[in-house]
N, C-alpha and C positions, 0 to 999 in steps of 0.2 A: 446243385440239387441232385439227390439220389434218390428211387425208387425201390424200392424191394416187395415183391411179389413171391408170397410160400406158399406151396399148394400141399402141403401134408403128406397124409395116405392118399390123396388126389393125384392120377395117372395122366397125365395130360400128354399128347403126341404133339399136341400144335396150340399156341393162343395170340389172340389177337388182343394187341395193346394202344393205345391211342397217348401218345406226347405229344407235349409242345411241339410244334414244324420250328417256331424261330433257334431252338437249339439243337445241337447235334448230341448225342448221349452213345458214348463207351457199353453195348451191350453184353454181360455175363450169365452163363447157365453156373447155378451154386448147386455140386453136389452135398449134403448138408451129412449124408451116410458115411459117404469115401474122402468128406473133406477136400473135396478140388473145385477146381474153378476155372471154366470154359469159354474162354473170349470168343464171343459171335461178331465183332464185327460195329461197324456204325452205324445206328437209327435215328430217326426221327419221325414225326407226323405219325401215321395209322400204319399198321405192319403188322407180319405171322410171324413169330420163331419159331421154330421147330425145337422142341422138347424131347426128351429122351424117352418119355414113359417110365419113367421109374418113379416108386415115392420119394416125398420127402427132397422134394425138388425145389429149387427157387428160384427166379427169373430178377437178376438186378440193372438197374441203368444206372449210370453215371455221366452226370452234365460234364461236356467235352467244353474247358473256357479256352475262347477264340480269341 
């Protein structure tokens, strides 16, 4: 399962997201302007990522299969 979260002309510094706790999920910051793609790391359950504040941003997770 994957998630994708886009927040437009929305400047976001930081958000709070809620998953599944039973899976682990592959975290990505999508710059959708400059085209790249920023691996944060593994999540799961309730958590902050920290965002860049820039537009045009998008927050993706990807189910990690165990």
């Amino acid at each position: 399962m994957t998630y994708l979260y886009y927040y437009g002309a929305n400047r976001p510094l930081e958000r709070e997201f809620r998953l599944p706790e039973s899976k682990k999920y592959r975290a990505q910051l999508i710059d959708t302007w400059n085209m790249s793609i920023e691996e944060c790391g593994e999540v799961s359950g309730r958590f902050v990522l920290k965002m860049t504040g820039k537009p045009y941003m998008a927050a993706r997770f990807i189910a990690i299969d165990e």
